[in-house]
N, C-alpha and C positions, 0 to 999 in steps of 0.2 A: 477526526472531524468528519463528520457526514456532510455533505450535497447535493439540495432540493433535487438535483435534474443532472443527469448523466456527464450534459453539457458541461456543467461546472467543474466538474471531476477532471473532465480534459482540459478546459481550459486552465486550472488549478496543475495537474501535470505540466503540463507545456512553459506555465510558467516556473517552474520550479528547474525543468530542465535548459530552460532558456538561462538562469539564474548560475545551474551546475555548470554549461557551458564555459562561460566568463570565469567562473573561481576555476574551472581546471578547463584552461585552454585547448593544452592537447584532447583533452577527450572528443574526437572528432566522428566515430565513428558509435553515436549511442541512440539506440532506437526506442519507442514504446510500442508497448503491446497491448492491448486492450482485453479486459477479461468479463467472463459473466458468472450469474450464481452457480451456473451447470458447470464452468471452470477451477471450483474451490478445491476439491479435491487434485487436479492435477497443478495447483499450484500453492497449496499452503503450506509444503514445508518450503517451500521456497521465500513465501512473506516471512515465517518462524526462523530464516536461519537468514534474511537480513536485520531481523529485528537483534537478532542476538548477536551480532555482529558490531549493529549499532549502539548497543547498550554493554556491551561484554565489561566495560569498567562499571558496570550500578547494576550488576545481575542480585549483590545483596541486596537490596533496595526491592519490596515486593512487588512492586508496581512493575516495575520493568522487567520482575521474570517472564521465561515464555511461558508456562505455564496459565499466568495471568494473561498475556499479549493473546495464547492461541484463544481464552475463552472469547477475547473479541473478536477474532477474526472468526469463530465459529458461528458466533450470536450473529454478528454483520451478514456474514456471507451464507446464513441459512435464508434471509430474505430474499424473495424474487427481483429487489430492484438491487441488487448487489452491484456492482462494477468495482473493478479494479486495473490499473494501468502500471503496469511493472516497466522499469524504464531499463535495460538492457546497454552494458556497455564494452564493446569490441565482443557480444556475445554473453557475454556476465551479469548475472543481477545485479545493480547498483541504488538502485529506489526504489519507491512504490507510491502509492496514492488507492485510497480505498474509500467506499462508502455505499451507502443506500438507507431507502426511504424509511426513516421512524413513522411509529402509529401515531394517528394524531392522539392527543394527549399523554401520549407518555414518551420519558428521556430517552429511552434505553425501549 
């Protein structure tokens, strides 16, 4: 899912971690970090190896290989209005949230 404006992307994280909080109480100790297009490179095997973490039961399933997953994160995060917010827990990757600005008229 992309988000007209950077804002939304955070407040979209915050909510998702506000959300993780409550389903796993103890996790007390989980922070976010914010990312930009010049960030991709030092953080995309890190989106690639929670995505295949999360999907590791429907890796048959084309859709959810990484192979497919990296071309978004590449396509996404070759744009200048990239952001990304990795959510960190006791130190550990545990989420993520991504997006930036489509051209007007087109999906993708």
């Amino acid at each position: 899912m992309t988000y007209p404006f950077p804002d939304d992307l955070v407040r979209a994280q915050r909510d998702w971690l506000t959300t993780y909080r409550q389903l796993e109480p103890h996790m007390t100790d989980c922070t976010l970090t914010r990312y930009g297009h010049a960030d991709l490179p030092a953080i995309r095997q890190i989106l690639l190896d929670i995505h295949a973490d999360a999907y590791a039961a429907e890796m048959d399933d084309p859709f959810h290989r990484t192979e497919k997953f990296a071309w978004f994160v590449d396509h996404w995060g070759a744009r200048p209005s990239f952001n990304c917010i990795i959510a960190f827990d006791t130190g550990q990757p545990a989420g993520f949230a991504y997006g930036a600005t489509a051209d007007l008229g087109r999906e993708t």
